[in-house]
FIBALUM-613019 format. One record per residue: x, y, z of N, C-alpha, C in turn; residue in one letter. Coordinates in steps of 0.02 Angstrom, whole numbers, padded with zeros to 5 digits, always signed. Example, Ala and Ser with C-alpha at 12.3 -4.5 7.8 and 13.67 -1.06 7.14 Angstrom:
<pts>
+00660-00284+00390+00615-00225+00390+00660-00165+00390A;+00642-00112+00354+00684-00053+00357+00645+00002+00394S;
</pts>
This chain:
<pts>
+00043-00059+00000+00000+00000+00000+00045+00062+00000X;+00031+00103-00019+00055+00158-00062+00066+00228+00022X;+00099+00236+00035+00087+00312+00090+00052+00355+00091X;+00011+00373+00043-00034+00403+00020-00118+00365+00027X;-00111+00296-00005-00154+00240+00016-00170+00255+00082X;-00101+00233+00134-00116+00236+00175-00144+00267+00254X;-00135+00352+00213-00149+00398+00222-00227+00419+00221X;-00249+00394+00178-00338+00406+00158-00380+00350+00207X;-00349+00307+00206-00385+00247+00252-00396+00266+00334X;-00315+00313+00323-00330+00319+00401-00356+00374+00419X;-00390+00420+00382-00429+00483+00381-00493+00455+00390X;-00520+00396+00344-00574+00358+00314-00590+00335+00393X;-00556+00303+00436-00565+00253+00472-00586+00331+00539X;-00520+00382+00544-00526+00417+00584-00574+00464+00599X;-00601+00469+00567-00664+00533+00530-00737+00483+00547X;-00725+00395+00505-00805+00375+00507-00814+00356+00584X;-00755+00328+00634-00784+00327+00699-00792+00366+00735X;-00757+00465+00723-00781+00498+00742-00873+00526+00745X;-00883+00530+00677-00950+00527+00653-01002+00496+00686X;-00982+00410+00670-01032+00380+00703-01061+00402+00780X;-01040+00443+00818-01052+00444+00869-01134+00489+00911X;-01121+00552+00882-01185+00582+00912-01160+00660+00848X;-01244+00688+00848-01253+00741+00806-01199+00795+00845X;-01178+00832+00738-01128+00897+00770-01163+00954+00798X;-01112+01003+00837-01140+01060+00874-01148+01108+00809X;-01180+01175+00821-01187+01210+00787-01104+01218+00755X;-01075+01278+00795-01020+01291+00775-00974+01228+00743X;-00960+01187+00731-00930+01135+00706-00948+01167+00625X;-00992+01186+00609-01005+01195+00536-00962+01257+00516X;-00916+01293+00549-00885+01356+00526-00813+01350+00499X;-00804+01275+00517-00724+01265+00518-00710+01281+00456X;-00660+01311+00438-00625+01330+00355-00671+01399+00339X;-00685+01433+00370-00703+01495+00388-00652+01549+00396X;-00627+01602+00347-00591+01643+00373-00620+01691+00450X;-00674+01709+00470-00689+01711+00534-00746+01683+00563X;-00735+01628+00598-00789+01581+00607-00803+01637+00680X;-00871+01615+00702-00899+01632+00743-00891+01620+00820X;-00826+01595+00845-00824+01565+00908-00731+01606+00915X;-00728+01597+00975-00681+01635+01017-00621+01625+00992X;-00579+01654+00998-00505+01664+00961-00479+01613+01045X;-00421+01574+01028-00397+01546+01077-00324+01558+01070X;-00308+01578+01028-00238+01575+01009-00169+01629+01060X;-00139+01589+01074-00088+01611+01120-00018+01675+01087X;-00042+01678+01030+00017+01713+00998-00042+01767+00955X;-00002+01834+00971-00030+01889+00937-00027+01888+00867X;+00007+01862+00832+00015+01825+00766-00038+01795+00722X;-00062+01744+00785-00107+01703+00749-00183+01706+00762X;-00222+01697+00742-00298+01659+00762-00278+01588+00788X;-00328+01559+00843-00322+01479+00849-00409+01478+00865X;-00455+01439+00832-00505+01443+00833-00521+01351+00858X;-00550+01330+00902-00557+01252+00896-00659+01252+00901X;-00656+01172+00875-00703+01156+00859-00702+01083+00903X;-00769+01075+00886-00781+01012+00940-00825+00963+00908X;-00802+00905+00873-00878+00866+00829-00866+00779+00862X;-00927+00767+00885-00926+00701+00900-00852+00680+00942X;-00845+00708+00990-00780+00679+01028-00704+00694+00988X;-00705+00730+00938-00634+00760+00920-00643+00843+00908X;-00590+00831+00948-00550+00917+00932-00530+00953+00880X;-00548+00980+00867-00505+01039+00792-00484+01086+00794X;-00417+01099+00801-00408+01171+00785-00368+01182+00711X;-00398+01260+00703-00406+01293+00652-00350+01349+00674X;-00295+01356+00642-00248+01402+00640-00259+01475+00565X;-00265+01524+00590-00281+01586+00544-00221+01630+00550X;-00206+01675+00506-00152+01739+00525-00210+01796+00542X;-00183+01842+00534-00231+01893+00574-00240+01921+00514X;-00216+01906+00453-00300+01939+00397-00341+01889+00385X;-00347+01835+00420-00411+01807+00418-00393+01736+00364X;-00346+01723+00335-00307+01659+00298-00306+01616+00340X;-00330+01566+00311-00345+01476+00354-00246+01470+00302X;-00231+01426+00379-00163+01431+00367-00177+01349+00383X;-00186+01311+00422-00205+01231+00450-00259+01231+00469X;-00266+01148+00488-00320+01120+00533-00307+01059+00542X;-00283+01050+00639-00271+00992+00644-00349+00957+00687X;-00349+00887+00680-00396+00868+00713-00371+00812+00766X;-00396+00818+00848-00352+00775+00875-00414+00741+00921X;-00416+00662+00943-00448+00627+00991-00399+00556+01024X;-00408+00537+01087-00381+00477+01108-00315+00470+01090X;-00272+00541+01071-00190+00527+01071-00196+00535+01006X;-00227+00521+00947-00230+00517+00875-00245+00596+00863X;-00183+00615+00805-00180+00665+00778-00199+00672+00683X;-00233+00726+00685-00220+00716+00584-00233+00779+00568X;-00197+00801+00521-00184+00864+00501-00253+00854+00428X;-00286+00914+00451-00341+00908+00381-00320+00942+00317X;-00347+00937+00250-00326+00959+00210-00343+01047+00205X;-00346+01069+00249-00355+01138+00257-00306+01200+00268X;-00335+01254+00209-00275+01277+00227-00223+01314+00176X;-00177+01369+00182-00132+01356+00103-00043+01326+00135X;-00074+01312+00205+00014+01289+00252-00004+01215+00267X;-00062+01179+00248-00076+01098+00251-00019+01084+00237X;+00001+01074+00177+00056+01021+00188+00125+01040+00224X;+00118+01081+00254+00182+01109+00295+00165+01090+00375X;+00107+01056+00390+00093+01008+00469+00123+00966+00460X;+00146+00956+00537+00204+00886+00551+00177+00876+00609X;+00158+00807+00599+00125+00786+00682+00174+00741+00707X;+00226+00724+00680+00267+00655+00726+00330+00738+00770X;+00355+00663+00820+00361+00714+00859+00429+00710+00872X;+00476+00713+00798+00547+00735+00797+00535+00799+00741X;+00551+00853+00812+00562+00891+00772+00602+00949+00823X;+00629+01020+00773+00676+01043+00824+00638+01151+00820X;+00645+01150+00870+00609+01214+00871+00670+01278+00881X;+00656+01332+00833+00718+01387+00838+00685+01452+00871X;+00724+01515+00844+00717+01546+00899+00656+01588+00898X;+00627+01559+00814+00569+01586+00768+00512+01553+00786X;+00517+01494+00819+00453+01470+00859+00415+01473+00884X;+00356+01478+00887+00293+01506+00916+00261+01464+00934X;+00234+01460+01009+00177+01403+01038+00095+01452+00994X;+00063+01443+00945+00010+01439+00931-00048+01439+00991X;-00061+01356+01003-00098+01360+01032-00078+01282+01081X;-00114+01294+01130-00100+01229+01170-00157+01207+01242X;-00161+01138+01247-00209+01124+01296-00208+01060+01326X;-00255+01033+01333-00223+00960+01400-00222+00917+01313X;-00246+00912+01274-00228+00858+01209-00181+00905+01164X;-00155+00957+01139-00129+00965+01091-00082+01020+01091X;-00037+01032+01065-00005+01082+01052+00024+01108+00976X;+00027+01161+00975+00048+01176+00896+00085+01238+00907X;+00135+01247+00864+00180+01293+00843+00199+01299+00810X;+00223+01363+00768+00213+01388+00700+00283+01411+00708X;+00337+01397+00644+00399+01426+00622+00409+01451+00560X;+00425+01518+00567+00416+01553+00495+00462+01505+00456X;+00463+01516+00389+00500+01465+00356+00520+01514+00295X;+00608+01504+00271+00641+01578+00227+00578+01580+00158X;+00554+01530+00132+00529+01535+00077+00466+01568+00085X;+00449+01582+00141+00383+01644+00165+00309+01564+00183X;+00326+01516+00195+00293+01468+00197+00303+01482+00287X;+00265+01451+00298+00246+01429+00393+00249+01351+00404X;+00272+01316+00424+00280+01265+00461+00253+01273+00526X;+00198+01212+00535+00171+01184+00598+00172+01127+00618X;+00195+01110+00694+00191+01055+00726+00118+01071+00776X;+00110+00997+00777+00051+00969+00807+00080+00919+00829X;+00092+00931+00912+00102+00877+00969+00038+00867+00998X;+00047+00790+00995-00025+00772+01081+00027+00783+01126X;-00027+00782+01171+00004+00797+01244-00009+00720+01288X;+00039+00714+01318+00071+00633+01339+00112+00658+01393X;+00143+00597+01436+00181+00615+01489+00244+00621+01463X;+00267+00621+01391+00336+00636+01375+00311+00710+01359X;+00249+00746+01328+00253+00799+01303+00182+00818+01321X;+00215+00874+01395+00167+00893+01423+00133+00967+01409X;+00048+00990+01380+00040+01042+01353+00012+01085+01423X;-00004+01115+01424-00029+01196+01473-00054+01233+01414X;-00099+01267+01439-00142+01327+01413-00199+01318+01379X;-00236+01368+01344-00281+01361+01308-00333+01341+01338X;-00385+01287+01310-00432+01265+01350-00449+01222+01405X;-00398+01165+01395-00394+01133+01441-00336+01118+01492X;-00298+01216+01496-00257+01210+01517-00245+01218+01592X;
</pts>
């Protein structure tokens, strides 16, 4: 199976047992919204961090402050996935070697997730998306 293959299956798998569970909240429908309707959470004057809540997973929605969907990670039960949202999607990195400089920014963070944004020379943004675990412990935000 192909990395890509295996990539869709596990969106497929991660997404339909989210679903199955109980009807979404209102706000859940705004995500990919340059200003969705629910509270800015974001820890850095930089950014927007907007999260969402559907059927037992988390979303946050990373914006710059003109209102550009930059990511969207979605996180439940330790499982992370970066959605296709965004014009910095493919610049999310959820595994958790990675090295932070002096350009690093905690985004946003809470008892499941953390993210931080590194400018990058080619004018691109790079984001990590850590769960939070007893090797990598988050503070702030909502469930901080």
């Amino acid at each position: 199976m192909t990395l890509r293959g295996g990539l869709c299956c596990a969106l497929i798998a991660f997404t339909g047992s989210a679903f199955a569970q109980t009807a979404a909240p209102a706000q859940a429908s705004a995500l990919g919204q340059a200003w969705p309707n629910v509270a800015d959470q974001s820890q850095s004057p930089n950014w927007h961090a907007y999260v969402f809540f559907l059927n037992g997973v988390e979303y946050v929605q990373i914006n710059d402050t003109n209102g550009t969907v930059h990511a969207a990670i979605g996180t439940t039960g330790g499982a992370t996935i970066v959605l296709p949202v965004g014009v910095d999607s493919q610049n999310v990195n959820t595994s958790s070697s990675s090295t932070s400089t002096s350009t690093t920014t905690t985004v946003y963070s809470d008892s499941q997730i953390q993210i931080t944004a590194t400018p990058q020379s080619n004018g691109t943004t790079q984001f990590m998306a850590a769960g939070c675990s007893a090797s990598a412990q988050c503070s702030g935000g909502r469930g901080g």
